[in-house]
VOPA-480274 format. One record per residue: residue in three letters; x, y, z of N, C-alpha, C in turn. Coordinates in steps of 0.1 Angstrom, whole numbers, padded with zeros to 4 digits, always signed. Layout:
<rs>
ALAXYZXYZXYZ...
</rs>
This chain:
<rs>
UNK-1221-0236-0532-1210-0238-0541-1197-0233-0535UNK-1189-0243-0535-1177-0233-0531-1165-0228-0539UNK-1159-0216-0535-1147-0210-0539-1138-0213-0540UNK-1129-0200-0547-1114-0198-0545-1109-0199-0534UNK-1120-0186-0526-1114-0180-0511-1114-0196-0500UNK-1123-0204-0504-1127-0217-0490-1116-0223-0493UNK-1113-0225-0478-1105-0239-0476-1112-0251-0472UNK-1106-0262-0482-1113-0274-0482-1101-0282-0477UNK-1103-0286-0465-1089-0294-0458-1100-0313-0455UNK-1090-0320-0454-1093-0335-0458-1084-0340-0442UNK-1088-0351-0433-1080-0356-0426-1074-0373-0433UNK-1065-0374-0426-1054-0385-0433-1064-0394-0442UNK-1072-0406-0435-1080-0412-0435-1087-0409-0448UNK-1094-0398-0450-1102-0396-0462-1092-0397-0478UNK-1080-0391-0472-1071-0389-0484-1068-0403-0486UNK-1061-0413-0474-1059-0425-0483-1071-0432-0488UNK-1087-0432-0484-1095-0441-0495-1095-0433-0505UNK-1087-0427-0515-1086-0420-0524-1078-0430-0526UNK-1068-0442-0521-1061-0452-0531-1070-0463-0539UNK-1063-0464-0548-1071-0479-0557-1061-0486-0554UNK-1067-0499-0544-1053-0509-0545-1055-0519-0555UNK-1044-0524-0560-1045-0530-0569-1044-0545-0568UNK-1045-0551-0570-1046-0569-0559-1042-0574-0571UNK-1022-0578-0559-1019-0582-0566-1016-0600-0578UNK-1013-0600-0587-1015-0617-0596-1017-0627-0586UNK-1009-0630-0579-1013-0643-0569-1022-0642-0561UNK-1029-0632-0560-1043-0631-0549-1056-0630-0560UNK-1055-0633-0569-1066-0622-0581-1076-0633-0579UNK-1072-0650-0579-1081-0657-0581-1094-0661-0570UNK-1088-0648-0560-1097-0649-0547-1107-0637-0545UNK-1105-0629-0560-1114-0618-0561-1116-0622-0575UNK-1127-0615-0575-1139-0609-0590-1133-0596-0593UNK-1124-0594-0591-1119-0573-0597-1108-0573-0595UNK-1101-0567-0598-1088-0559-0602-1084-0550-0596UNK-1092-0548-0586-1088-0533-0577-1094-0536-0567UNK-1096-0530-0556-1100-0527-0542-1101-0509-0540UNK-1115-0505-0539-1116-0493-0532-1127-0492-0522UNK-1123-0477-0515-1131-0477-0503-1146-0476-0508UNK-1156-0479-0505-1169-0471-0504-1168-0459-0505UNK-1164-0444-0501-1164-0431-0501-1155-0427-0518UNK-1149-0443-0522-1139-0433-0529-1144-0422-0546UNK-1156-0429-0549-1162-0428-0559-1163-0406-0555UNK-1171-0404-0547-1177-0395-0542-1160-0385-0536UNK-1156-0390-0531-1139-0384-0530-1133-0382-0541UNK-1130-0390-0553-1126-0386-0565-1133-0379-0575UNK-1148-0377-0568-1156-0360-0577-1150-0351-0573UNK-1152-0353-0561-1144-0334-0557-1132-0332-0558UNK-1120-0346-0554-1108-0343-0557-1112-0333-0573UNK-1116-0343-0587-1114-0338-0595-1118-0322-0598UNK-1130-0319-0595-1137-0304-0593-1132-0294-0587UNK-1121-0301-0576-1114-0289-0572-1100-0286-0580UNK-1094-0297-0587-1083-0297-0595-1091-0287-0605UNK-1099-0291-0614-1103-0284-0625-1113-0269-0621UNK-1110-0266-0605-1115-0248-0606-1101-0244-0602UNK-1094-0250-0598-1083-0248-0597-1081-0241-0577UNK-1091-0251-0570-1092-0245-0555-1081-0259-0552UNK-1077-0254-0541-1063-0261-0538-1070-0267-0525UNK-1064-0279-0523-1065-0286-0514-1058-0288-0502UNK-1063-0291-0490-1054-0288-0476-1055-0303-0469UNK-1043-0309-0461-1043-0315-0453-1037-0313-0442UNK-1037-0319-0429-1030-0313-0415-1024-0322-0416UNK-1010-0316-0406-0994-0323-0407-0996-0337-0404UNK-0990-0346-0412-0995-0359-0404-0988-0364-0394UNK-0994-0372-0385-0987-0371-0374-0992-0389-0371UNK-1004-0391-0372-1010-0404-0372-1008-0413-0383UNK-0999-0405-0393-0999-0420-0402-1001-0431-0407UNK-0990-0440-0400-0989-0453-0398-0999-0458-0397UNK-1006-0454-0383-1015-0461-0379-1030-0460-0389UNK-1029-0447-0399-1040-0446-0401-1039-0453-0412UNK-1026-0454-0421-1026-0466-0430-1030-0478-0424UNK-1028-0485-0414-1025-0498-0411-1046-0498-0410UNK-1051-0489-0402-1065-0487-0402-1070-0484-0415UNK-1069-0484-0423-1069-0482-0437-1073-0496-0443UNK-1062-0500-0444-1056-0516-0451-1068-0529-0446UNK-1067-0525-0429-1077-0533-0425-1090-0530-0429UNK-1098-0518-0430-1111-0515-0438-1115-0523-0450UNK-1101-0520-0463-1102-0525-0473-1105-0545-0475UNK-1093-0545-0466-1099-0564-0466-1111-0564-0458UNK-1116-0556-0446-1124-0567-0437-1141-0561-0448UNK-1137-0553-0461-1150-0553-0464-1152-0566-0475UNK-1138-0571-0473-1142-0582-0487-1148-0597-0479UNK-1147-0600-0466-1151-0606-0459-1141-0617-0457UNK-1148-0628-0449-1136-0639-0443-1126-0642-0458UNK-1132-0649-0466-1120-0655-0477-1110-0646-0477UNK-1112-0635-0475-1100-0622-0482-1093-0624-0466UNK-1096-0623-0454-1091-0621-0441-1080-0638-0436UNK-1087-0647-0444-1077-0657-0443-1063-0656-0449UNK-1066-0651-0462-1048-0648-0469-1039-0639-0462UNK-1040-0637-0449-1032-0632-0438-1024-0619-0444UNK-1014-0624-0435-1001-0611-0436-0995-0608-0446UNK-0992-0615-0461-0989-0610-0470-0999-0600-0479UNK-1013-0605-0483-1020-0592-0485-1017-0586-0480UNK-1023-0580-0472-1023-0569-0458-1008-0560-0461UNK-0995-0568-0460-0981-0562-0460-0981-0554-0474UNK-0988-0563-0484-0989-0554-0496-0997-0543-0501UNK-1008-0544-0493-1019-0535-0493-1015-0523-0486UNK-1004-0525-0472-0996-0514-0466-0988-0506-0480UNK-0980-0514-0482-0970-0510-0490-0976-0499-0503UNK-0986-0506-0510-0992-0492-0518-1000-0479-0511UNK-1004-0484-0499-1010-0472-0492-0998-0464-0490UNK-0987-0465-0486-0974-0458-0483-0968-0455-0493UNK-0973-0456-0511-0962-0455-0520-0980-0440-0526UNK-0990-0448-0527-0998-0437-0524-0995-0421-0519UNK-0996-0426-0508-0995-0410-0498-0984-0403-0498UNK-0974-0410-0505-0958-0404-0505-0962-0395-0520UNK-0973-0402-0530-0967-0392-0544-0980-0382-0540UNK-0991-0386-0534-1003-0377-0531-1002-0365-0527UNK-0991-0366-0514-0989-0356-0504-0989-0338-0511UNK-0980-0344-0517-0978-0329-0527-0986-0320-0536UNK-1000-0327-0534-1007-0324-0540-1018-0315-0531UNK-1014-0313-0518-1022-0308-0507-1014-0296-0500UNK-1017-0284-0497-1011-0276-0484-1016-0280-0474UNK-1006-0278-0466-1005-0285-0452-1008-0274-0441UNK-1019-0277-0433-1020-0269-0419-1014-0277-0408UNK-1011-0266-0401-1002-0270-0389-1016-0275-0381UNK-1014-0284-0372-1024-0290-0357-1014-0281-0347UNK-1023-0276-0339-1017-0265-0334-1023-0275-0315UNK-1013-0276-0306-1010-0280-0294-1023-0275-0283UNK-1030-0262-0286-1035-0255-0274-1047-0260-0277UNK-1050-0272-0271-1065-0279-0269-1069-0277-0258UNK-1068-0271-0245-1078-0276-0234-1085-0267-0235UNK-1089-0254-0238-1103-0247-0240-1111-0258-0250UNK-1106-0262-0260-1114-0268-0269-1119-0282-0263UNK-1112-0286-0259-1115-0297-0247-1123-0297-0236UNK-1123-0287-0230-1136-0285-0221-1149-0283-0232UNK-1150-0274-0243-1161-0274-0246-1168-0281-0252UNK-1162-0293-0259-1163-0309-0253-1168-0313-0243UNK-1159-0315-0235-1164-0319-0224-1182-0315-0217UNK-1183-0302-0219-1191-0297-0213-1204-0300-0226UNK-1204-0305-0235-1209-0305-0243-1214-0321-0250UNK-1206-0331-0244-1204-0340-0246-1217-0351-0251UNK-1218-0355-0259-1223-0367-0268-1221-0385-0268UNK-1232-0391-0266-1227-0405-0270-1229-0408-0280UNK-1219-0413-0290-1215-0412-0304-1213-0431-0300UNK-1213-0437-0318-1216-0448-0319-1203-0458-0319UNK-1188-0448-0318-1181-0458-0320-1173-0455-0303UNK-1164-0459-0302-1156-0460-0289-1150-0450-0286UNK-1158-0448-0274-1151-0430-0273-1162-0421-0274UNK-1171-0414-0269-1176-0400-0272-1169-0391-0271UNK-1154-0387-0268-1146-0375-0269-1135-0380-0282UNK-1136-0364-0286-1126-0365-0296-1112-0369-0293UNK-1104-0377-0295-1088-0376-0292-1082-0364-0294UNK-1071-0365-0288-1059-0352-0288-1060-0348-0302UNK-1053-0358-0307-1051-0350-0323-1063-0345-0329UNK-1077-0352-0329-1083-0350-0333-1089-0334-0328UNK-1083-0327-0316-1083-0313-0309-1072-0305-0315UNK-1065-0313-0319-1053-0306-0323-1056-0297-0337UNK-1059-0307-0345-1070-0303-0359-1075-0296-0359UNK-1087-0295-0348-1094-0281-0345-1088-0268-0346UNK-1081-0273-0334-1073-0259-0329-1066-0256-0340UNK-1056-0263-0353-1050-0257-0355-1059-0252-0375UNK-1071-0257-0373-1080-0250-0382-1084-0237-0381UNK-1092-0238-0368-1094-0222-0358-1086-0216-0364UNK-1074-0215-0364-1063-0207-0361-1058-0204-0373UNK-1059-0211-0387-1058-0213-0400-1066-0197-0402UNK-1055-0187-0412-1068-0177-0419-1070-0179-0429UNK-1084-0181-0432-1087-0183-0448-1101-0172-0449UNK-1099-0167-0459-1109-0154-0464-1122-0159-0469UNK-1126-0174-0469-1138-0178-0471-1143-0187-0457UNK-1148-0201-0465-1153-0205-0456-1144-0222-0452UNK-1145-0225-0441-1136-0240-0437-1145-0247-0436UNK-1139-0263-0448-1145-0273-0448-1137-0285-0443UNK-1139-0294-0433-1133-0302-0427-1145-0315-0434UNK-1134-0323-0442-1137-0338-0447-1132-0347-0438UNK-1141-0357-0432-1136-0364-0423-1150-0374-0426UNK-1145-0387-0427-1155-0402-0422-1153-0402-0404UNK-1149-0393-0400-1148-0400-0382-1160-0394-0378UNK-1161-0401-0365-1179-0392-0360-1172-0382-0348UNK-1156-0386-0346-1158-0372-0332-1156-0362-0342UNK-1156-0362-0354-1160-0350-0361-1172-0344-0366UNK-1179-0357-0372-1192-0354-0377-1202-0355-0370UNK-1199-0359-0360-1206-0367-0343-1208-0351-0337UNK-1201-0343-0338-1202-0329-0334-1200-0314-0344UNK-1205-0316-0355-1210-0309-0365-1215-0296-0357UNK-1226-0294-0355-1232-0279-0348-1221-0275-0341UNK-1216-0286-0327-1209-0275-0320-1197-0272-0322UNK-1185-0280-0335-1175-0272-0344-1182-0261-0352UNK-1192-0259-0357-1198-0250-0365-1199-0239-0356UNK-1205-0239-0347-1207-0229-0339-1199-0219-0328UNK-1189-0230-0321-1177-0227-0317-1163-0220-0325UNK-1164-0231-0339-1151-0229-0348-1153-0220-0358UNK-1164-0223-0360-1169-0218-0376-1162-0225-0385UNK-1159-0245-0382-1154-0251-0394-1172-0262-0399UNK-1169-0260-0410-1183-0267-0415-1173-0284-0421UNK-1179-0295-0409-1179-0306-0411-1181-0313-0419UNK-1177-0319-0427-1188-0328-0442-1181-0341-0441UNK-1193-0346-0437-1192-0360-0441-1186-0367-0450UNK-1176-0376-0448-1169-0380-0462-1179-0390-0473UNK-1190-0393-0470-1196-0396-0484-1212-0388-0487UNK-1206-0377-0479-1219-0366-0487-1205-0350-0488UNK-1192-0356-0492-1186-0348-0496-1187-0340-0513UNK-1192-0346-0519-1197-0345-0535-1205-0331-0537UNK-1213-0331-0525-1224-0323-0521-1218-0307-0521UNK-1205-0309-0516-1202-0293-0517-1198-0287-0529UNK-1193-0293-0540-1186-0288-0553-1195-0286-0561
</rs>
């Protein structure tokens, strides 16, 4: 069960499948629903709410990847509705950007922000020296994704640190952030699990 004292910080990604897009009148006749959400978001909006209602405050790190993580975002959302939805091109998509960005602008405020702190090459070697073949492209974490680390490490919180992330160079190395960092990784759809 977690506390007051724990910090529960989220990376970009997790926070925006917390949007419901809403698909707009001239596209509706190409869907059966009224909305569009991620897979995790059901399980994301337990704990959002459980942590609202114990009144534990929520953390995100500085964003820095945005854009792109909207734009990675947007694409998720369509390519799970399959080809018919990937043919209506660029104007979905531009609109499905556009709430993701009108999203994360009223969201934001709803999070304290940890700094990503620059001093990754110790954390980077231990990576390295540690290193994993993970399922998606890449077995090393990216920069930012060290940056996170480092600047969670470095985060004081009087309980315990919980890093929400769907990425695997996160969850892909669970023991040895646990071990090295002392941040406890959670899977973004066995995040429910902690509250």
């Amino acid at each position: 069960m977690i506390s007051k004292n724990d910090t529960i910080a989220f990376d970009e990604c997790s926070i925006l499948h917390l949007c419901e897009i809403r698909i707009p009148n001239s596209f509706k006749i190409f869907f059966d629903k009224d909305n569009l959400v991620h897979k995790n978001f059901p399980k994301l909006n337990q704990l959002m709410n459980r942590l609202d209602f114990r009144g534990i405050n929520k953390y995100l790190f500085e964003p820095s990847n945005l854009e792109s993580n909207i734009i990675k975002v947007a694409n998720e959302y369509l390519s799970k509705e399959g080809n018919q939805v990937i043919i209506l091109g660029p104007t979905l998509k531009a609109q499905i950007i556009e709430q993701l960005n009108d999203f994360i602008e009223k969201k934001i405020d709803e999070f304290l922000t940890i700094k990503k702190d620059d001093d990754i090459n110790t954390i980077k070697q231990i990576f390295l020296d540690n290193a994993k073949n993970l399922k998606k492209q890449g077995d090393m974490p990216q920069d930012d994704d060290l940056k996170i680390i480092s600047g969670f490490n470095k985060f004081i919180s009087t309980g315990r640190k919980f890093l929400i992330s769907e990425d695997e160079h996160f969850w892909g190395y669970i023991d040895l952030i646990k071990n090295n960092f002392n941040i406890n990784v959670i899977k973004e759809w066995e995040c429910h699990k902690i509250s």
